[in-house]
C-alpha positions in Angstrom: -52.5 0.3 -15.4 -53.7 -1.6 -12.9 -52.2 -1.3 -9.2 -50.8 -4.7 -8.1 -52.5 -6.5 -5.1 -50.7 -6.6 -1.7 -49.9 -10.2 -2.3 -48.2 -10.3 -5.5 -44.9 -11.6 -5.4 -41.7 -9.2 -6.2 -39.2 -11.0 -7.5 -35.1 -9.2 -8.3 -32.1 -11.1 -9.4 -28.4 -11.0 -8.0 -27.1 -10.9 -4.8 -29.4 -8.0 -3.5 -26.9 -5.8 -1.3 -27.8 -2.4 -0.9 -25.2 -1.5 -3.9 -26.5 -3.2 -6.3 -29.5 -1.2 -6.0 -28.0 2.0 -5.9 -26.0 1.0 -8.8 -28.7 -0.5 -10.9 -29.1 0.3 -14.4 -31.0 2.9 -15.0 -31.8 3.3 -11.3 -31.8 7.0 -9.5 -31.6 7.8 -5.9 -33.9 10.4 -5.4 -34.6 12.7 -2.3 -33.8 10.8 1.2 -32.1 8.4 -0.2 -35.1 6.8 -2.2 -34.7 4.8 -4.5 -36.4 5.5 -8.2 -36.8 2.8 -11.1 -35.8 -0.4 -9.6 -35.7 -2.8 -12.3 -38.2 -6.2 -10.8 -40.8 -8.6 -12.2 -43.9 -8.7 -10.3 -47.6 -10.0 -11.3 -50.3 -10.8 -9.4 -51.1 -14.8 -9.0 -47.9 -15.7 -9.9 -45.5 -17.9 -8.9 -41.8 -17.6 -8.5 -41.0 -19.9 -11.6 -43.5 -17.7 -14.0 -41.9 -14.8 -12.8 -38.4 -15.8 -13.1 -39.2 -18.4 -16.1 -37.9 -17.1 -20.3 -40.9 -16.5 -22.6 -39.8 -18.3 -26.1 -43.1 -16.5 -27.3 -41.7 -13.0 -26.9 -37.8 -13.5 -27.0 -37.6 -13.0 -22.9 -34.5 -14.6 -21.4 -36.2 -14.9 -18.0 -34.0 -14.1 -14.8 -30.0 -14.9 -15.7 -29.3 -15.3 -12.2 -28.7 -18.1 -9.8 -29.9 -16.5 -7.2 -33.0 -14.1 -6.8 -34.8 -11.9 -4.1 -38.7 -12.5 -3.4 -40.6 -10.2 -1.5 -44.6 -8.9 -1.7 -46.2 -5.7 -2.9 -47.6 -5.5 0.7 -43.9 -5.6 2.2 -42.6 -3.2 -0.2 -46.0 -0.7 0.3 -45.3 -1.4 4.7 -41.7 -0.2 3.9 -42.9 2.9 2.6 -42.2 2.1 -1.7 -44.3 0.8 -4.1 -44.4 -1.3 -7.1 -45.9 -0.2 -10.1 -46.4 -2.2 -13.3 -44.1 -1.1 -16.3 -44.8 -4.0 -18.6 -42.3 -4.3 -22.0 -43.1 -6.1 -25.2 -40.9 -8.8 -24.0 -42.0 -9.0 -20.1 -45.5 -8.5 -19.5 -44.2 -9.1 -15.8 -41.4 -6.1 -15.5 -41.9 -3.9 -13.0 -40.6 -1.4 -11.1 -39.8 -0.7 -7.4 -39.7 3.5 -5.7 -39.6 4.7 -2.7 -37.3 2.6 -0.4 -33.3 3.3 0.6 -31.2 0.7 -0.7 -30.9 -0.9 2.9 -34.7 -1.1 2.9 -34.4 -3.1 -0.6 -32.2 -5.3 0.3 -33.3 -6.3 3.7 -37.1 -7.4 2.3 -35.0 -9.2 -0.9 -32.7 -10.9 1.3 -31.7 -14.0 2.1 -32.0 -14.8 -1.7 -33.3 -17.9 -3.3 -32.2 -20.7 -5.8 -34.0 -19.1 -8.8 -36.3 -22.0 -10.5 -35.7 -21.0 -13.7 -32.4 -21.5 -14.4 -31.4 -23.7 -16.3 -28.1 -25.9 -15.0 -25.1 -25.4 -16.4 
């Protein structure tokens, strides 16, 4: 797989506090503290609404949230993580996020966003 470009945009749903990435499903916390299998959609030359938006085609809900952290490869890779693609039949944009303590998450995927994509209720 292809590495993603410095400038792709990260995107996470939720509130982004540093619990709810150590608590993330399917999420480990590896040696120091680092964070392992952060759950994030990520693509490079997309925009916030393709990344957050439902894909009809493959049965992708899109993000649920109201709300939804945006950061950049580069910010995540200055950190000291990484994002590495980990496309699904469903989300061609899931990705996930290593390498970072959950304070390091959450301070590049904070102050959180209106997500685009959701639809009003």
């Amino acid at each position: 797989m292809t590495p993603l470009p410095d400038d792709a945009l990260v995107v996470r749903g939720g509130q982004n506090l540093p619990v709810n990435f150590a608590q993330g499903a399917e999420v480990d916390i590896g040696e120091g503290g680092k964070l392992e299998g952060v759950s994030v959609n990520a693509g490079a030359g997309l925009s916030l609404r393709a990344l957050t938006a439902a894909n009809p085609r493959t049965g992708y809900p899109g993000i649920p949230h109201s709300r939804v952290g945006v950061t950049t490869v580069g910010a995540v890779r200055a950190a000291g993580g990484d994002v590495i693609p980990a496309p699904t039949r469903a989300n061609p944009h899931h990705a996930t996020l290593r390498g970072l303590t959950p304070e390091q998450a959450s301070a590049l995927f904070r102050p959180t966003v209106s997500n685009p994509s959701r639809r009003s209720d």
